[in-house]
N, C-alpha and C positions, 0 to 999 in steps of 0.2 A: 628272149630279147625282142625277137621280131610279135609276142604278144603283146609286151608292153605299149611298144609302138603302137598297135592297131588299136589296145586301147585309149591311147592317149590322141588318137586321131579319133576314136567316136567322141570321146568326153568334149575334146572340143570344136567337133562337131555339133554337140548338144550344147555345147556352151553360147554356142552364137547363135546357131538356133531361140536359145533361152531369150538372151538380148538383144533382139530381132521382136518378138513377140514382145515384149515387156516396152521396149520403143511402139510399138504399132499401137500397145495397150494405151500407156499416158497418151499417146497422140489422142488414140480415139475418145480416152476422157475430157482430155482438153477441148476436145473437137465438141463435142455434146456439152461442154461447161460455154463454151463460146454460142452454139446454137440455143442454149437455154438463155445466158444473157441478151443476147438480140430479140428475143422473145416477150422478154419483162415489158412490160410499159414503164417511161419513163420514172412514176412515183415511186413502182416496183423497185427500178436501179437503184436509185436513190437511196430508198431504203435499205438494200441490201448493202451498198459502200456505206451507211453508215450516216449519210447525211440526212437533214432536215427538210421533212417534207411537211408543207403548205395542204391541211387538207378542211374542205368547205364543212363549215358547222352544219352538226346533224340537225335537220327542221323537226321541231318542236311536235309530236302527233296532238291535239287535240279532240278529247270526247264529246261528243253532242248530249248534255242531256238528257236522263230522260224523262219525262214528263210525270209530274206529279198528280196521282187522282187523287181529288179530296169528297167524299162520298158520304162519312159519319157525320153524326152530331158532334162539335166541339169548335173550341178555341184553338186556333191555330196562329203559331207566329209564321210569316210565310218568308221573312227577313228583318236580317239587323245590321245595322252598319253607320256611318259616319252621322246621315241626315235624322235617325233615330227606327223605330219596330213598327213595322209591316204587319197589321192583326185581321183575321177572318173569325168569326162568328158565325157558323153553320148551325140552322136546324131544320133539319130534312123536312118534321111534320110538324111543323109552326101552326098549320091550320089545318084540324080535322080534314080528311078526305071527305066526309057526307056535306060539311059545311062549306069545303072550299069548292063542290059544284054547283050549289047554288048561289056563291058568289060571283063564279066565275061568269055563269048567266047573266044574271043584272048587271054586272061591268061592260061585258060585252054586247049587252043591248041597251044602257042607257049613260054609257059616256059618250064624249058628242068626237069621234074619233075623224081626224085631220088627217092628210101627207103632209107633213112641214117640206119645203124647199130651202136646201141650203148654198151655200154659195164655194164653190172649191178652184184649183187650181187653174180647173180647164172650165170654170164658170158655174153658171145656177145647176141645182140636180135634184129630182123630189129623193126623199127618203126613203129606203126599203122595209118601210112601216109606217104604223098607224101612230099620232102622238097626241096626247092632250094633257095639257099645262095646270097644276090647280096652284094658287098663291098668292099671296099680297101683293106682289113684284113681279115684274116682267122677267126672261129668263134667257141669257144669249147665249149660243155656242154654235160654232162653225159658221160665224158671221154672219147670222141672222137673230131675230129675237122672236121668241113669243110669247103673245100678250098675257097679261096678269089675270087671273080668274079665279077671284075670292068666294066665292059658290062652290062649295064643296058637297059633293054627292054626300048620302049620309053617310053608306056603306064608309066609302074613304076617309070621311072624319072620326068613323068609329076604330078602324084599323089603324089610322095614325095615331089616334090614344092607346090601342091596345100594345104599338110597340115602343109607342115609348114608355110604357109601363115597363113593360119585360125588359128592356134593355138599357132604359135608364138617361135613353136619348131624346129629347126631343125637337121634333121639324115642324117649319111651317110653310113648305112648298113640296110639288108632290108633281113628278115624269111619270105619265103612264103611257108604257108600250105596247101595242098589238102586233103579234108577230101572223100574219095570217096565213102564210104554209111554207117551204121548206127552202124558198129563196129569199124571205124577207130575213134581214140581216142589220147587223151593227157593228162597222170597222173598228178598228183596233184606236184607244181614245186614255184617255183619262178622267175623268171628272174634277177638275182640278181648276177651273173657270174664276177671275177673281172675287165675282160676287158668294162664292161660296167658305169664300175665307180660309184660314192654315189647316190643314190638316180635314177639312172636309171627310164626316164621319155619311155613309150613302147605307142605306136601312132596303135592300132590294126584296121584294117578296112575287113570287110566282103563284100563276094558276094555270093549268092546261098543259097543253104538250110539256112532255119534257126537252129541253133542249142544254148543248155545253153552253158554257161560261167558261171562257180561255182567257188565262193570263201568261203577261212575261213579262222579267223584269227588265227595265229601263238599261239600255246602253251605256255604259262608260264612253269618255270622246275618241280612244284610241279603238272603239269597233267600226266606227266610220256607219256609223247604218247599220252592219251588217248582223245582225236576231240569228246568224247560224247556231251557236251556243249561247243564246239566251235561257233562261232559269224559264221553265213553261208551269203553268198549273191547268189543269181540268176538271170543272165541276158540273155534276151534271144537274140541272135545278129541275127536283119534280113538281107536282100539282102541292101544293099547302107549303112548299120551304122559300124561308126565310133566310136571306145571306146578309149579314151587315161586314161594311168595310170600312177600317177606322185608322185611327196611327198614321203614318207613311205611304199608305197604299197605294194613293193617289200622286204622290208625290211620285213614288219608285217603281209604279207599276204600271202595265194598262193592260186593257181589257178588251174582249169584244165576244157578242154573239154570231160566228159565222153561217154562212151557207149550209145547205143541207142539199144532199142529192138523192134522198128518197122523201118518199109523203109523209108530211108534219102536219097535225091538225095545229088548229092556233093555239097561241100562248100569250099571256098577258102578262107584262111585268110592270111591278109598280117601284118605286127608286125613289125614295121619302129623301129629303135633302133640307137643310136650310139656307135660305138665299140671304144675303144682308145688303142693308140698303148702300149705295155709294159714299155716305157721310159716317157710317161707321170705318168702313174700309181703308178710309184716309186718316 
């Protein structure tokens, strides 16, 4: 008898024991369920009770581009869209190399080679090249004009026959540029002037350095300015190639020959166009 007793004194000894421990247990869960709740940030709670949480739309990552080199002979659509097709005409060796160094000579020692001054934001500025006019018509851009000069070298009357043979175009006004080394340059532009009428087809042909020809396409209103993801192309124009730009180009594109930060010999480019008189236009 007196064992029963002693066991029934240890069992409930261990009995309370037991729930003694199993109280101090849920306590200490609850205890660490409460220090983890205080812990959540607000959204966290939120979501955890089950309510609706307000959360900021994810920003949009946008890619940049990347830039197109266009270096073969061919046709090329460069865009299509609303206003109509965007065409390039590439051909690297339009003029033999042995023949386009002895053009390149006579061009550059007997066109009668100018700085035109043009007129900008912050007022007059000479231009970062050489320019001379040939054409029945006078020729304005960047609000200045230059004068008409019907006296075309022979050289350049025979090359303006010879493309518009091959290409099917023909001009009767003619931009010649000398780029004389690695700062002379041409910002980013259109040829797109009203004397040139819709759609302005530009027949460009080079001799000497090689230098890029960059484009990008024209801004929508909601980029506000900003060409960070604009549509780029890069071409590189050697001695003898001939680039014609036809379709939309001009409408949806612009161009330019940048800077250079190492030594460029010269390069000459010639930009065959046709000008129409005012009384056509209207």
């Amino acid at each position: 008898m007196a064992d029963k007793r002693q066991r029934a004194r240890v069992q409930g000894s261990w009995a309370g024991h037991s729930k003694t421990a199993a109280t101090v247990f849920q306590a200490g869960r609850h205890s660490t369920q409460n220090v983890a709740s205080t812990q959540r940030s607000p959204k966290e709670q939120a979501a955890a009770d089950g309510r609706f949480v307000f959360q900021d739309p994810t920003e949009v990552q946008r890619k940049i581009p990347e830039v197109r080199i266009i270096d073969k002979e061919g046709l090329y659509e460069i865009s299509s869209g609303p206003t109509g097709v965007s065409r390039l005409h590439l051909k690297p060796a339009f003029i033999d190399p042995k023949e386009a160094d002895w053009m390149f000579e006579q061009l550059y020692r007997e066109i009668p080679w100018q700085q035109k001054s043009n007129i900008g934001p912050d007022g007059s500025y000479k231009e970062p090249r050489l320019t001379s006019w040939y054409g029945d018509l006078p020729y304005t851009y960047s609000n200045s004009t230059m004068k008409s000069n019907p006296h075309w070298h022979p050289l350049l009357s025979m090359l303006k026959d010879l493309i518009a043979e091959v290409t099917g175009y023909t001009f009767n006004s003619l931009l010649c540029n000398l780029y004389r080394h690695c700062k002379d340059s041409i910002d980013w532009h259109s040829d797109d002037e009203p004397s040139l009428g819709i759609d302005p087809v530009i027949a460009s042909l080079s001799y000497g350095e090689t230098r890029n020809f960059e484009m990008r396409k024209k801004l929508p209103p909601e980029e506000k300015g900003d060409y960070t993801y604009a549509e780029r192309i890069r071409i590189p124009l050697n001695h003898g190639c001939l680039l014609v730009m036809e379709g939309k180009t001009q409408k949806d594109w612009q161009h330019r020959v940048p800077k250079e930060y190492h030594d460029r010999n010269p390069r000459i480019n010639l930009t065959f166009r046709t000008v129409y008189p005012e009384a056509r236009l209207n």
